[in-house]
C-alpha positions in Angstrom: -8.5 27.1 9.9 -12.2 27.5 10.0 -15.1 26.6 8.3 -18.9 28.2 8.2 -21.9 26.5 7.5 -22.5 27.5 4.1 -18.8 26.1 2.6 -19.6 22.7 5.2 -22.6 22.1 3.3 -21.1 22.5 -0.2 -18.4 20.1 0.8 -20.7 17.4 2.2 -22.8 18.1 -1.2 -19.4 17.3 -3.7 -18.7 14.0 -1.4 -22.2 13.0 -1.8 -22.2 13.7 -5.7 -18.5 12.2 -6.3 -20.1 9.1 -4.4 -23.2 8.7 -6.8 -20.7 9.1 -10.1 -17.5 7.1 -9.0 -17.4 5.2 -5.9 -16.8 1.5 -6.3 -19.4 -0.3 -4.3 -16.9 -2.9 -2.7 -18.6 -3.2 0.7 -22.0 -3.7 -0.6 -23.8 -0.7 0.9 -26.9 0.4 0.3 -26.7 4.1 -1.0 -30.2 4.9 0.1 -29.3 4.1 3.7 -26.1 5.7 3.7 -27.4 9.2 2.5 -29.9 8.7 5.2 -26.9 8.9 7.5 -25.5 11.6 6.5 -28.9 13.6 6.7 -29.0 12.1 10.1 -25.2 13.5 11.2 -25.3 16.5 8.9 -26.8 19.7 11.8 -24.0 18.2 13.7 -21.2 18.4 11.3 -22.5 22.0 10.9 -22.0 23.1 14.0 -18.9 21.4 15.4 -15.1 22.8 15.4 -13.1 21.6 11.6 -11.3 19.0 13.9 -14.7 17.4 14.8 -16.6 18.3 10.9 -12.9 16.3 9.8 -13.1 13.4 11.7 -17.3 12.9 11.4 -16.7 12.9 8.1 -14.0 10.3 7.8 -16.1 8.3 10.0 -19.3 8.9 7.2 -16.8 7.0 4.7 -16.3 4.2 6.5 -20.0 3.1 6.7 -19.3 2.4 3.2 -16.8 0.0 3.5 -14.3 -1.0 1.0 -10.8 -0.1 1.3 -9.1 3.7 -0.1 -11.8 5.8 1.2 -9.8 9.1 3.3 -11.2 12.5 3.7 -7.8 15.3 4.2 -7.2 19.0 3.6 -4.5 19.8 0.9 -2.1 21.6 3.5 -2.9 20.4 7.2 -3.5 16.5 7.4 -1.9 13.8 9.5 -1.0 10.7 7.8 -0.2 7.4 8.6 4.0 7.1 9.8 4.6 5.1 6.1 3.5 8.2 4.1 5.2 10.6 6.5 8.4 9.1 8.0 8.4 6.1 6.2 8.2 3.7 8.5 5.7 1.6 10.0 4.7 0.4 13.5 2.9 -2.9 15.4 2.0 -2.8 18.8 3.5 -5.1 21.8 3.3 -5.7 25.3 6.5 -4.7 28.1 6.0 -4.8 31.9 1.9 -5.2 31.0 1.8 -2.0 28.8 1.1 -1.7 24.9 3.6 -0.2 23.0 5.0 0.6 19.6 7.8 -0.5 18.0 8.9 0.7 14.4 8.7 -2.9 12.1 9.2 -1.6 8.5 11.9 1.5 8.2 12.3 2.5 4.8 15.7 2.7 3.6 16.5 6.4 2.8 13.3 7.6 4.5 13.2 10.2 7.4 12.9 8.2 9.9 16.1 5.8 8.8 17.8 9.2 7.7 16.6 10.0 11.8 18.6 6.9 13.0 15.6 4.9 13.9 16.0 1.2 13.1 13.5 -1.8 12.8 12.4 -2.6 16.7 13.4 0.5 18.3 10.5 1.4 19.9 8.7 4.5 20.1 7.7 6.1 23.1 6.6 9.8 22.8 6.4 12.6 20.2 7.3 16.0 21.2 6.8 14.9 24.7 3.6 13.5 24.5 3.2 9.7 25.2 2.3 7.8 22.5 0.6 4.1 23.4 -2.1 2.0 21.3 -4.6 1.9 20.0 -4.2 5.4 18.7 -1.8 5.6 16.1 0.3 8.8 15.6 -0.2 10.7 12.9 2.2 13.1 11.3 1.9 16.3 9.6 4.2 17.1 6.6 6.8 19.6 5.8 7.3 19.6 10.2 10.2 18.4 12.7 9.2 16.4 15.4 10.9 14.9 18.6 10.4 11.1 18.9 11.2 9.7 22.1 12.5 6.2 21.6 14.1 3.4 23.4 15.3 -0.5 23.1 12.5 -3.0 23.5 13.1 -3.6 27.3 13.1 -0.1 28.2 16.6 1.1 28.1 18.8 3.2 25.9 16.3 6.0 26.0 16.6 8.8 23.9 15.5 12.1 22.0 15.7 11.9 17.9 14.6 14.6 15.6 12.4 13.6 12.4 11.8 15.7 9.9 9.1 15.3 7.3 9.5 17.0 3.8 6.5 19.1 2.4 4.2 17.2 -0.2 1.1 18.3 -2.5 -1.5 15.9 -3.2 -2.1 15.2 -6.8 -5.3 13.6 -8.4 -3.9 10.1 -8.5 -2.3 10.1 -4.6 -2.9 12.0 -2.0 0.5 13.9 -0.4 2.3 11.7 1.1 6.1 11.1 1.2 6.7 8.3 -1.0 9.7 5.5 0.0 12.7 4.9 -2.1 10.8 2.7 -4.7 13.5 -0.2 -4.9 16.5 -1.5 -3.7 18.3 -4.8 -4.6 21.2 -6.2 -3.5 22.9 -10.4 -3.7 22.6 -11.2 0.0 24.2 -14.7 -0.4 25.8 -16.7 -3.2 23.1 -17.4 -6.0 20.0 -15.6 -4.2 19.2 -11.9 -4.7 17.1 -9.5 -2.8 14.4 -7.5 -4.1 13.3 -4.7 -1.7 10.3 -2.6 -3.0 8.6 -0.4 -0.6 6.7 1.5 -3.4 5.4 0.6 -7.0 6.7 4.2 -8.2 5.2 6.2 -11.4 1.9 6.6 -12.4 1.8 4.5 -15.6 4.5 1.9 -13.6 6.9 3.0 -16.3 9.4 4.3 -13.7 9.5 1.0 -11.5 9.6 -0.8 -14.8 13.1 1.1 -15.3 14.1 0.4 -11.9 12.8 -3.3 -12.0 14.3 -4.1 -15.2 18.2 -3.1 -14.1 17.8 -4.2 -11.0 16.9 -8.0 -12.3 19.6 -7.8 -14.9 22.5 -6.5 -12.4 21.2 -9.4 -10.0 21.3 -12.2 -13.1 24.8 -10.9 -14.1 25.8 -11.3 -10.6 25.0 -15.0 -10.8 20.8 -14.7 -9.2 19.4 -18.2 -9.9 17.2 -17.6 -6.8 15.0 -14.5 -5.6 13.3 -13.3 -2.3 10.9 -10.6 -2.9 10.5 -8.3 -0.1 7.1 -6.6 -0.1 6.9 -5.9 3.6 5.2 -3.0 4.4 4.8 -1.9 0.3 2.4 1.2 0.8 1.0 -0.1 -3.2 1.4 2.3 -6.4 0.9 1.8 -9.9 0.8 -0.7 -12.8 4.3 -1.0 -12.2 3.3 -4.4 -10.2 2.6 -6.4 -13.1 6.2 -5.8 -14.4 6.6 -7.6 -11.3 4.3 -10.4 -11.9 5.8 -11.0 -15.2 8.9 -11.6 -13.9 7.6 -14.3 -12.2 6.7 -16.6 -15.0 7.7 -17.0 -18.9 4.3 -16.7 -20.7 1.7 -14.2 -20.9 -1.1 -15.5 -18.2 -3.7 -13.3 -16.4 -3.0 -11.7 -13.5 -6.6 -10.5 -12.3 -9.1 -7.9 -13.9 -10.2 -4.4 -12.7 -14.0 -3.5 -12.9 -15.3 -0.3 -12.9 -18.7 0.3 -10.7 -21.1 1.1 -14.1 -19.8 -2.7 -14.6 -20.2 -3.9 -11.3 -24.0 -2.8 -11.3 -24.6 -4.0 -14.8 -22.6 -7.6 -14.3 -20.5 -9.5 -16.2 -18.8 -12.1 -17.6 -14.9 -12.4 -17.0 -13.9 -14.5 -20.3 -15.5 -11.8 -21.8 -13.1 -9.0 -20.9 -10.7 -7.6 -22.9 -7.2 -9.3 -22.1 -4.7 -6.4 -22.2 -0.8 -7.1 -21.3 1.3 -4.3 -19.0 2.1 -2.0 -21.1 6.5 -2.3 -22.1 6.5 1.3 -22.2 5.2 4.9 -22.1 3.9 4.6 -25.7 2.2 1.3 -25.7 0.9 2.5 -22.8 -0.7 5.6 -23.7 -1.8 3.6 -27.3 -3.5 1.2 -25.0 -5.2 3.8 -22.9 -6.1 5.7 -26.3 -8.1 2.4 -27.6 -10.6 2.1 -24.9 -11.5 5.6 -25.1 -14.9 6.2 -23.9 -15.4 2.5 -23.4 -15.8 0.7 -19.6 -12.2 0.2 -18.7 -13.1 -3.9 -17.2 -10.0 -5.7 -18.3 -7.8 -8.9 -17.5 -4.4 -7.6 -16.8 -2.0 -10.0 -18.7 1.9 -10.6 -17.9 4.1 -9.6 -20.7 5.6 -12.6 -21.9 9.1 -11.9 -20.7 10.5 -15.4 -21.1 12.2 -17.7 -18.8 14.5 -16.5 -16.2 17.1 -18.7 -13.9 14.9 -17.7 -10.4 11.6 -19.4 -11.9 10.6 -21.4 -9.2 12.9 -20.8 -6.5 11.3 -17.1 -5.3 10.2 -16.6 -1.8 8.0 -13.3 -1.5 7.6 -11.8 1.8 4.4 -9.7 3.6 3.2 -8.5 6.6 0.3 -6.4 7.5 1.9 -3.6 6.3 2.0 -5.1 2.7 -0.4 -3.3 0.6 -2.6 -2.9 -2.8 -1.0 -3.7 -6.0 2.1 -5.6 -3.8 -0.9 -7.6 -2.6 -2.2 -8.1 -6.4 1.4 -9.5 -7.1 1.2 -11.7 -4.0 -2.1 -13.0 -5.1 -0.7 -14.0 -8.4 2.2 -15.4 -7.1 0.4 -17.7 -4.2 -2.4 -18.6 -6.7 0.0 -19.9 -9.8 2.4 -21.4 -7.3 4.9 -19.3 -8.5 6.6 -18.5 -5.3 6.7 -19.2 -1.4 4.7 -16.9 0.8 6.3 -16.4 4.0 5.3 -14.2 6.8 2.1 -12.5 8.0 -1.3 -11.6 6.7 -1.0 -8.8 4.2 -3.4 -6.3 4.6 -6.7 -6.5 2.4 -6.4 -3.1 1.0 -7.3 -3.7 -2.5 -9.0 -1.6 -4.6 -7.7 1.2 -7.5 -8.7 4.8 -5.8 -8.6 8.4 -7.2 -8.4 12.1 -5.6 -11.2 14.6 -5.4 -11.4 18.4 -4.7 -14.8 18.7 -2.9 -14.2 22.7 -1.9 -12.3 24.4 0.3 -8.7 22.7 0.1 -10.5 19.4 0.9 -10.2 16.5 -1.4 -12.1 12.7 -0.9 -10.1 10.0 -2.0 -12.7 6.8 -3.4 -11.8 3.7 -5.1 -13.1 3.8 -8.3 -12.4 0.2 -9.4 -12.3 -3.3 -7.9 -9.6 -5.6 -8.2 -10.1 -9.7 -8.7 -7.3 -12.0 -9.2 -6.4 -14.7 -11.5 -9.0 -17.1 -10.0 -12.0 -14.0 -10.0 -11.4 -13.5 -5.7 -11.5 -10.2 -4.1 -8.8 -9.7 -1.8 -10.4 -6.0 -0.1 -11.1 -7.1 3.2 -9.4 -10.5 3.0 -5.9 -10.2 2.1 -3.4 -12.7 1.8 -2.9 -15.4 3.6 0.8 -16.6 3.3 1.4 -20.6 3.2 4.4 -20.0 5.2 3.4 -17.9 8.3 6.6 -16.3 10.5 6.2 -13.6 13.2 8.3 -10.8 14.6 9.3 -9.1 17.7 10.8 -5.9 18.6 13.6 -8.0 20.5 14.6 -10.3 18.1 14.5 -6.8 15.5 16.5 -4.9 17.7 19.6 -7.2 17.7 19.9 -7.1 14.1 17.6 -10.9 14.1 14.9 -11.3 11.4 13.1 -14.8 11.2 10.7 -13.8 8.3 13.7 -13.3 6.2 16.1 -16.3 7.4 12.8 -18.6 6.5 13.0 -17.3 3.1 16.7 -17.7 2.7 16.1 -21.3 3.9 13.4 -21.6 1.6 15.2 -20.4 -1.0 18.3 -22.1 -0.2 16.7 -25.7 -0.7 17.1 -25.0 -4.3 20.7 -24.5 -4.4 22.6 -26.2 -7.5 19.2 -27.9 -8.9 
């Protein structure tokens, strides 16, 4: 694929105008020196190959800072491992070399369907060494040979992946998504909560999904909960079902603001206080009665009542744990509604839209910010967790997690009281 001059420069102007109308000014840039920039950089993006125009671009959005800001073409784009083969990696040292070895594997995903397991580690793709800092990149709807090995080198082998075909959509750009949920009772009293994805657009399909999974896990005998959120890529309002599972009442979880309000300023007792939606409906009624109005609001929990786990949750993150799980981490940490155990999540928090900017190219921008219950932004920052617990690919690869033996210990402590 190529691109002339004349559909570069109508693609740079649609960036540049989507910018002015929607972008959420998280990083505090000053537009005025930014557009400078891209004058600056523009006869070179005219004139390079699409690779090059591509990647100058991407590079333009990240002078603006913030979180959610990607630049991709509907059909040709590499994305991140998690959106393509669900599955994430960190980097380590063997024998004085950096390597990767796979940390989160999504169950169902292709690279679990592929046979690859948490610490495998990942030495080529389609021959190709792979080693940090670059991170591979996957195109969709290919196969691909991954080269992979145990931590120390041996058991080398050749796996095939194979990454399904996606279309982008306005509200996400196209990406596999994980298997949204899985539970499961891993001990006597204490039940697992996996979610690797906050699935639906309105959150009314995780709601679903939440909502049996909690009762199965309460008729099973649950009186305590861990709360896996490592390496949750985000997704929809479906979080704050989470959050209200947390806690009996109806208490704030944080409040989005939109960039007309952000330039304008405000005050947060003065925000609308709206509760999650319970369903489809309600939530279309609520979206119906702000109309035309800024959408600033306090998200509320729903008031679900109390629940035997109250707590005795343990939640765990990494730097893989993303967006709205972070806004449910936040919530938790801040009302001392559960444990935090493992690493730093990763400070990618703001809401963010698709745009078609000519050409098969779309720009995805946030287009609101995200505070939590005590008016903090997390983009940038993430969350910290009280309890912090590393990894490594050796202890992975024999079947060993200490992140989630701290939470069962946690958890534990609150047997039969």
């Amino acid at each position: 694929m190529s691109l002339n001059e004349r559909e570069r420069t109508e693609i740079l102007a649609a960036i540049k105008k989507q910018i002015l109308k929607h972008h959420f000014n998280a990083g505090g840039v000053n537009y005025d020196d930014w557009f400078r920039l891209v004058e600056e950089r523009t006869p070179v993006l005219l004139t390079g190959d699409t690779e090059a125009f591509e990647t100058g671009v991407q590079q333009l959005l990240q002078e603006l800072g913030g979180s959610h800001t990607v630049f991709y073409h509907e059909s040709a784009n590499r994305f991140l491992p998690q959106h393509t083969i669900n599955a994430s990696l960190r980097q380590f040292e063997h024998s004085g070399e950096s390597r990767w070895f796979f940390l989160d594997v999504y169950d169902g995903g292709p690279a679990q369907t592929a046979g690859i397991r948490p610490g495998d580690v990942l030495l080529a793709v389609d021959g190709v060494a792979c080693q940090p800092p670059e991170t591979p990149r996957f195109l969709l709807g290919q196969t691909y040979r991954l080269t992979i090995s145990t931590p120390d080198g041996t058991n080398r082998r050749d796996i095939e992946v194979i990454t399904p075909f996606k279309k982008g959509t306005k509200e996400r750009p196209p990406i596999v998504e994980p298997k949204s949920l899985t539970h499961s009772m891993i001990q006597p009293g204490v039940g697992l909560l996996k979610i690797a994805y906050f699935s639906g657009s309105l959150g009314m399909r995780f709601t679903r999904a939440l909502d049996a999974a909690i009762k199965e896990l309460k008729d099973r005998g649950a009186d305590r909960l861990i709360v896996d959120l490592r390496g949750n890529i985000g997704g929809s309002l479906g979080f704050a079902r989470l959050a209200s599972y947390m806690c009996p009442g109806k208490i704030p979880i944080g409040n989005s603001l939109t960039p007309k309000r952000l330039r304008r300023g405000y005050e947060r007792e003065a925000l609308p206080r709206v509760p999650m939606p319970a369903n489809k409906i309600e939530a279309l009624l609520t979206l119906g009665s702000f109309g035309f109005r800024d959408k600033s609001v306090v998200l509320m929990t729903q008031g679900l009542g109390p629940q035997p786990f109250h707590g005795r949750i343990a939640i765990l993150v990494n730097e893989w744990t993303n967006s709205a799980a972070e806004m449910a981490t936040s919530f938790a940490a801040e009302n001392d509604l559960a444990t935090i155990v493992g690493t730093k999540t990763a400070g990618n928090v703001l809401g963010a839209v698709n745009f078609k900017v000519g050409s098969g190219y779309w720009v995805r921008l946030p287009i609101f910010g995200w505070y939590t219950s005590k008016g903090d932004s997390l983009d940038g920052k993430g969350v910290t967790p009280q309890i912090n617990v590393e990894v490594n690919p050796y202890q992975l690869s024999r079947g060993v997690d200490p992140q989630m033996e701290k939470a069962s210990e946690i958890v534990g402590m609150f047997a039969n009281r």
